[in-house]
ROGULO-992985 format. One record per atom (N, C-alpha, C, CB): residue number from 1; x, y, z; residue in one letter; chain; atom name. Coordinates in steps of 0.001 Angstrom, whole numbers, plus 500000, padded with zeros to 6 digits. Atoms other than C-alpha are relative to their C-alpha. Glycine has a CB too. Example, Ala and Ser with C-alpha at 12.3 -4.5 7.8 and 13.67 -1.06 7.14 Angstrom:
! residues 2
<1 <500890 498810 500000> "a" "A" "N">
<1 <512300 495500 507800> "a" "A" "CA">
<1 <500900 501200 500000> "a" "A" "C">
<1 <499008 500027 501246> "a" "A" "CB">
<2 <499180 498810 499940> "s" "A" "N">
<2 <513670 498940 507140> "s" "A" "CA">
<2 <499230 501090 500730> "s" "A" "C">
<2 <500414 500462 498585> "s" "A" "CB">
//
This chain:
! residues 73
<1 <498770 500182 499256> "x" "A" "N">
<1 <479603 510736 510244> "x" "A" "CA">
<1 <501036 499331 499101> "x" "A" "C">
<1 <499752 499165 501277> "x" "A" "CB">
<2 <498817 500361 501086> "x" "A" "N">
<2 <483143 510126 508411> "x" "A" "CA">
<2 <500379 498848 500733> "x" "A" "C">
<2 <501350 501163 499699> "x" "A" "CB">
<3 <499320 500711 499696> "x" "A" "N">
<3 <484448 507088 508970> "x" "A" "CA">
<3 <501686 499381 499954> "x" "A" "C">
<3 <499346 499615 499744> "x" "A" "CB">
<4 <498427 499820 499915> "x" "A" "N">
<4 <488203 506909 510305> "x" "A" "CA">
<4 <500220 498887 499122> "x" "A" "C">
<4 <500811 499888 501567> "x" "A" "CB">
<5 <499208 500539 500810> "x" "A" "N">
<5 <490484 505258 507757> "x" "A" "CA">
<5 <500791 498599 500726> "x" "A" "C">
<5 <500911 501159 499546> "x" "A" "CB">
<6 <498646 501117 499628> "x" "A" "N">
<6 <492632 501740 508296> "x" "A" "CA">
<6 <501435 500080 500151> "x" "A" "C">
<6 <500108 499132 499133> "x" "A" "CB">
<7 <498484 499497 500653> "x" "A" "N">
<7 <495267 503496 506513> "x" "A" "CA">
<7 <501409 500489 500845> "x" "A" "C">
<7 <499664 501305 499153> "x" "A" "CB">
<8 <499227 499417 499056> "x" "A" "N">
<8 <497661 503861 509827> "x" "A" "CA">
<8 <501358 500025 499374> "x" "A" "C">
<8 <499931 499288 501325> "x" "A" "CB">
<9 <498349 500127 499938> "x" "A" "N">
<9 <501613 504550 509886> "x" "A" "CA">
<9 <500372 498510 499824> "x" "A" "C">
<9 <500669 500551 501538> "x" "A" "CB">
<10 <499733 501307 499247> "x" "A" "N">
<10 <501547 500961 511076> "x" "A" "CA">
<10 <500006 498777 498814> "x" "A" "C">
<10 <498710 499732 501255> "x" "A" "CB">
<11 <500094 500982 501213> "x" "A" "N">
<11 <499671 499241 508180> "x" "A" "CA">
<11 <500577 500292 498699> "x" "A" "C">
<11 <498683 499764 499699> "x" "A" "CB">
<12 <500003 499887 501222> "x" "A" "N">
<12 <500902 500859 505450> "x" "A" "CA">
<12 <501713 499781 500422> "x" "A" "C">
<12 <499201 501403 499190> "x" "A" "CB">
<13 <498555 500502 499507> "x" "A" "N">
<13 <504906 499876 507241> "x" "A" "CA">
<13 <500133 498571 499365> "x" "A" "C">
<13 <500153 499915 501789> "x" "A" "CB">
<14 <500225 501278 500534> "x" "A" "N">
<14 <503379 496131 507165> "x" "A" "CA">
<14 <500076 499805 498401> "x" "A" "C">
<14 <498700 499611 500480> "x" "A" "CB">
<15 <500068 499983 500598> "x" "A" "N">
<15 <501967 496238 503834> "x" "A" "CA">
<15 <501128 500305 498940> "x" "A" "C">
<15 <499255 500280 500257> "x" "A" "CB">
<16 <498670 499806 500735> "x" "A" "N">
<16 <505136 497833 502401> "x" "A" "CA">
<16 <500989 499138 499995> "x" "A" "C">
<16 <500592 500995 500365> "x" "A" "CB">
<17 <498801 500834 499506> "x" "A" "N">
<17 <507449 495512 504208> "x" "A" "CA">
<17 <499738 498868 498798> "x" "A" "C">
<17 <499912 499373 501850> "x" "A" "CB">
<18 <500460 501562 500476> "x" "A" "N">
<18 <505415 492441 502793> "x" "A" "CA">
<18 <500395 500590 498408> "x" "A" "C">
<18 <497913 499330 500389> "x" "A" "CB">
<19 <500079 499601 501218> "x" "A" "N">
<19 <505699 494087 499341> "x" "A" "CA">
<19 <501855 499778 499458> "x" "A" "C">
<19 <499237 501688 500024> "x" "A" "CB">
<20 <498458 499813 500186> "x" "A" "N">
<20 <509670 494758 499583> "x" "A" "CA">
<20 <500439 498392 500387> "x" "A" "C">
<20 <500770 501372 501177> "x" "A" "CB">
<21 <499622 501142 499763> "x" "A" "N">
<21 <509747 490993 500932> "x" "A" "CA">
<21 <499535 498846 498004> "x" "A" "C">
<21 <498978 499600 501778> "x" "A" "CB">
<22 <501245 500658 501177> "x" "A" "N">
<22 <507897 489913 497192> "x" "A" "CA">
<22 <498790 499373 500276> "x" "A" "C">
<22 <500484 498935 499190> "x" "A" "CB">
<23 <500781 500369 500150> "x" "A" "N">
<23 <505022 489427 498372> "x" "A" "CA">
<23 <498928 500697 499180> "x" "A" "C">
<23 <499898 499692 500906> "x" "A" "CB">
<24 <500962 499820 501040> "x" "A" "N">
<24 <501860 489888 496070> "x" "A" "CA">
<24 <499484 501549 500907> "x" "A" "C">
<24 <498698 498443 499734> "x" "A" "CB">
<25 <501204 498966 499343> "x" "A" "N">
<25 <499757 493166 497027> "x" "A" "CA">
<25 <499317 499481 500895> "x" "A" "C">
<25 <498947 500502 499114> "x" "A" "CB">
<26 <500970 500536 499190> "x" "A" "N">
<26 <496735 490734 498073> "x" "A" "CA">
<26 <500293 499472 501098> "x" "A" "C">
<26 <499384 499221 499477> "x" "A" "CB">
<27 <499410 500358 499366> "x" "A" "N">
<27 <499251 489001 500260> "x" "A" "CA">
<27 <500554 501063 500869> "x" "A" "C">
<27 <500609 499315 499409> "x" "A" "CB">
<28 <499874 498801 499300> "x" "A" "N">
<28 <500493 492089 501651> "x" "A" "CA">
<28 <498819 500763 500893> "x" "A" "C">
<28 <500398 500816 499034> "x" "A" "CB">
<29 <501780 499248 499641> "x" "A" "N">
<29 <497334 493656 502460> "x" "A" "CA">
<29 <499481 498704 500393> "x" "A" "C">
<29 <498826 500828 498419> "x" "A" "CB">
<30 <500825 501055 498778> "x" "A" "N">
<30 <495778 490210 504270> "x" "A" "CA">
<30 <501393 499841 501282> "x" "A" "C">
<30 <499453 497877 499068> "x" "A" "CB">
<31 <499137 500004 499039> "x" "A" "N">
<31 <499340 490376 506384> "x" "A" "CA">
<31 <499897 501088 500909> "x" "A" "C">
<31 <501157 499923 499508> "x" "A" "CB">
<32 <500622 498802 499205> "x" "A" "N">
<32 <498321 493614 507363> "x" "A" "CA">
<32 <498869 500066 500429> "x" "A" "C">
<32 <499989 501014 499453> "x" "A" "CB">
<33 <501327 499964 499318> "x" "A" "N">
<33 <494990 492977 508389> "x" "A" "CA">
<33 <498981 500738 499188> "x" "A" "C">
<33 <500108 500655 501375> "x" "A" "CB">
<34 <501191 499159 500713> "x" "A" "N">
<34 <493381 494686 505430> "x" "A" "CA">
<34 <499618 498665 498536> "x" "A" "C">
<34 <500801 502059 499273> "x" "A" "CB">
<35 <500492 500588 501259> "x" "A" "N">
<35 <491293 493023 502519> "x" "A" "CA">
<35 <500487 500673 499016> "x" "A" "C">
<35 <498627 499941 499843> "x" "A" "CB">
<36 <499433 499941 501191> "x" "A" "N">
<36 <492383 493051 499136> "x" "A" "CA">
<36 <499416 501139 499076> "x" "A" "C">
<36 <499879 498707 499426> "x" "A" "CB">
<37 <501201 498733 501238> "x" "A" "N">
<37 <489095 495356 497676> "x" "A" "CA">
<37 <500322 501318 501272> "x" "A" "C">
<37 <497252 499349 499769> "x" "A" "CB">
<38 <499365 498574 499340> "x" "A" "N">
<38 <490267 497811 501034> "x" "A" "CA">
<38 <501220 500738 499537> "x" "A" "C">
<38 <500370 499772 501365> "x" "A" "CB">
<39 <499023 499343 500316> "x" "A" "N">
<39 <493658 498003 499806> "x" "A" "CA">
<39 <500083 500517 498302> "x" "A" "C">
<39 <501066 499142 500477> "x" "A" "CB">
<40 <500644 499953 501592> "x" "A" "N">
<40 <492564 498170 496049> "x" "A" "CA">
<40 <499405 501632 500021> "x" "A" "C">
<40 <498441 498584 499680> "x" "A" "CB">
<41 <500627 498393 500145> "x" "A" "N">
<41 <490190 501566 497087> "x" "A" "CA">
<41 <501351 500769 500672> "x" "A" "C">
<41 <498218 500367 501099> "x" "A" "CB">
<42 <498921 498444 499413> "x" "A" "N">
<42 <493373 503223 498800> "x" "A" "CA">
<42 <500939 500195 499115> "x" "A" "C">
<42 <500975 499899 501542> "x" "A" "CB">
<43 <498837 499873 501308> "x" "A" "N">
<43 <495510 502605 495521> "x" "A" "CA">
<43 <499505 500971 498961> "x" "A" "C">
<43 <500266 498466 499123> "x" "A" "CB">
<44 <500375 498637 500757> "x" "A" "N">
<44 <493215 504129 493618> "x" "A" "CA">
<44 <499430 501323 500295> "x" "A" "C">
<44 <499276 499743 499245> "x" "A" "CB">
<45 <499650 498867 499154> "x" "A" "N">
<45 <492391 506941 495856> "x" "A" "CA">
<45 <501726 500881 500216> "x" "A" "C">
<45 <499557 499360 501325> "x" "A" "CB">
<46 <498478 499216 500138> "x" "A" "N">
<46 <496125 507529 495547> "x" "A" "CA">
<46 <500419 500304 498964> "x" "A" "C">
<46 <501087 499395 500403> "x" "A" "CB">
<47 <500015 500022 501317> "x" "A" "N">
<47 <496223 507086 492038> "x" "A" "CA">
<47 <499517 501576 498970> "x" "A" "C">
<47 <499030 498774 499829> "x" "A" "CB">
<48 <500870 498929 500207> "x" "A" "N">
<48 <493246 509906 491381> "x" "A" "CA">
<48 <500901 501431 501034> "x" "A" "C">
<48 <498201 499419 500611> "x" "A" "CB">
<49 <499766 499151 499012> "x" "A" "N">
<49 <495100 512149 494286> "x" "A" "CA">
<49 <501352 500990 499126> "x" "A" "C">
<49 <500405 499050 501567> "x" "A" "CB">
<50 <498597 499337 500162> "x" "A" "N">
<50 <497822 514494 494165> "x" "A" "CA">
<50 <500665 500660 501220> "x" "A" "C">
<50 <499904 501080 498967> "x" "A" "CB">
<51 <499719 499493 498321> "x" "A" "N">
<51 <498295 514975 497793> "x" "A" "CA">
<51 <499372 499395 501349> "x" "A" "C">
<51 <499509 501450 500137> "x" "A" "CB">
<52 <500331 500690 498781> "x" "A" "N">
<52 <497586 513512 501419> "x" "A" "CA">
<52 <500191 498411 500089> "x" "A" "C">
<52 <498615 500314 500260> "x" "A" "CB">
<53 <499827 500848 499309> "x" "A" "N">
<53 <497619 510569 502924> "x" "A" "CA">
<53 <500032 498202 498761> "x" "A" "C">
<53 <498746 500352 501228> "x" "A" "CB">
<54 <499571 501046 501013> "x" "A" "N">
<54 <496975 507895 500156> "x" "A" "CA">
<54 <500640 500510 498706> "x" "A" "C">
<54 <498807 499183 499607> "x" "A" "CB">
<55 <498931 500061 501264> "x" "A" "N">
<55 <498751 509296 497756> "x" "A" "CA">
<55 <501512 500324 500187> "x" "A" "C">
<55 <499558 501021 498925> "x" "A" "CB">
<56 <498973 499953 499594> "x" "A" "N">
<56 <501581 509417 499741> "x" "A" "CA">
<56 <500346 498027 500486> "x" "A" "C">
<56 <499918 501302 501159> "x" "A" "CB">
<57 <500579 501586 500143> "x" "A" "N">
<57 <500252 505318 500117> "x" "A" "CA">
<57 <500743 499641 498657> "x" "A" "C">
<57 <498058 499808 499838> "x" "A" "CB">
<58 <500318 500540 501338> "x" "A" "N">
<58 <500083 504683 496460> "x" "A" "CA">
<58 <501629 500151 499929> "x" "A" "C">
<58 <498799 500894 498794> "x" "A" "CB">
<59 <498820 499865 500531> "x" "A" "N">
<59 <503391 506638 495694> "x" "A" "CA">
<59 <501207 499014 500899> "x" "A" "C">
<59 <500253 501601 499984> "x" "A" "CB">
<60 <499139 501320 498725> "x" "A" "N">
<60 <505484 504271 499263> "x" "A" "CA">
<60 <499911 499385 498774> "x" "A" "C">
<60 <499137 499033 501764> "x" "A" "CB">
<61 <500364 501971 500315> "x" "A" "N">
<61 <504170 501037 497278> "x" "A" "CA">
<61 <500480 500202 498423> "x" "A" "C">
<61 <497686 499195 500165> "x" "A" "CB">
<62 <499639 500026 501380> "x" "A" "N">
<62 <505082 502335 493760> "x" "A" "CA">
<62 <501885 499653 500178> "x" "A" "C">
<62 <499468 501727 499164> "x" "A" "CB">
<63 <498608 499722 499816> "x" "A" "N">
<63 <508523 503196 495140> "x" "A" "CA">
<63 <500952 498575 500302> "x" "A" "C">
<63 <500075 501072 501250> "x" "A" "CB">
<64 <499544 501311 499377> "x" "A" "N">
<64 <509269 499951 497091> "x" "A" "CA">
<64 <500034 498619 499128> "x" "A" "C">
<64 <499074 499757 501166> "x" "A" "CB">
<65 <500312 501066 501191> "x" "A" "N">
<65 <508002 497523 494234> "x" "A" "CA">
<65 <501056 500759 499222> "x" "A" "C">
<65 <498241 499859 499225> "x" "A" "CB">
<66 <498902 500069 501532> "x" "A" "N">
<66 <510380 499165 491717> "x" "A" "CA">
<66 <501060 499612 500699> "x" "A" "C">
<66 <500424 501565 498959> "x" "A" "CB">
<67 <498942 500576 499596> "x" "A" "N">
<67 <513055 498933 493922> "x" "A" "CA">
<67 <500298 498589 500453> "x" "A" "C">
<67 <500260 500646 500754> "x" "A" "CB">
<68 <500058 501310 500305> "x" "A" "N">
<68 <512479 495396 494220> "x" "A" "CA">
<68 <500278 499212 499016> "x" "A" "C">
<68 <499206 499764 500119> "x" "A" "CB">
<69 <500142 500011 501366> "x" "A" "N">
<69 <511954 495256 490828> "x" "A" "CA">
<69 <501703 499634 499595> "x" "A" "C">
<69 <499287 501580 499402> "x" "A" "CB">
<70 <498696 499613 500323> "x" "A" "N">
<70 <515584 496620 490355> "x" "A" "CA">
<70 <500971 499017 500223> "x" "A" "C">
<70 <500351 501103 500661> "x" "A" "CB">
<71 <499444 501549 499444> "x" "A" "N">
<71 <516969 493701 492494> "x" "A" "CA">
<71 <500000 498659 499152> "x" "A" "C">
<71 <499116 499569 501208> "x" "A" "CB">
<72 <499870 501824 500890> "x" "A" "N">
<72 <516063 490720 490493> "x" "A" "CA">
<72 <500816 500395 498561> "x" "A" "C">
<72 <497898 499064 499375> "x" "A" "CB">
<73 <499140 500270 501605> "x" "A" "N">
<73 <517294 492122 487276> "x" "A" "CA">
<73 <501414 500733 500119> "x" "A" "C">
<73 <499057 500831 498434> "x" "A" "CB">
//
């Protein structure tokens, strides 16, 4: 039996938010209700991907951190 994913609309909103606020990943991901080694396997699951659901994850959190990024400097 597959076991359904954490990975909702919902958490990966949180997780982003907390990210675009500067917070750390690990900090992000315990605001969202996920552990640090959960959000760790959906990065690199997005990483390895080239399509669906975490790599539409990975690429959000790449996007949102640079544009953060962009801000301070």
């Amino acid at each position: 039996m597959v076991r359904s994913t954490k990975l909702t609309n919902e958490v990966q909103q949180k997780i982003g938010d907390g990210v675009s606020l500067g917070l750390t990943y690990a900090f992000a991901a315990s605001a969202a209700g996920v552990t640090y080694q959960t959000f760790n396997q959906w990065m690199k699951l997005g990483r390895d991907s080239t399509s669906g659901k975490y790599f539409e994850f990975y690429k959000n959190l790449e996007q949102r951190n640079a544009e953060e990024t962009l801000k301070i400097l």
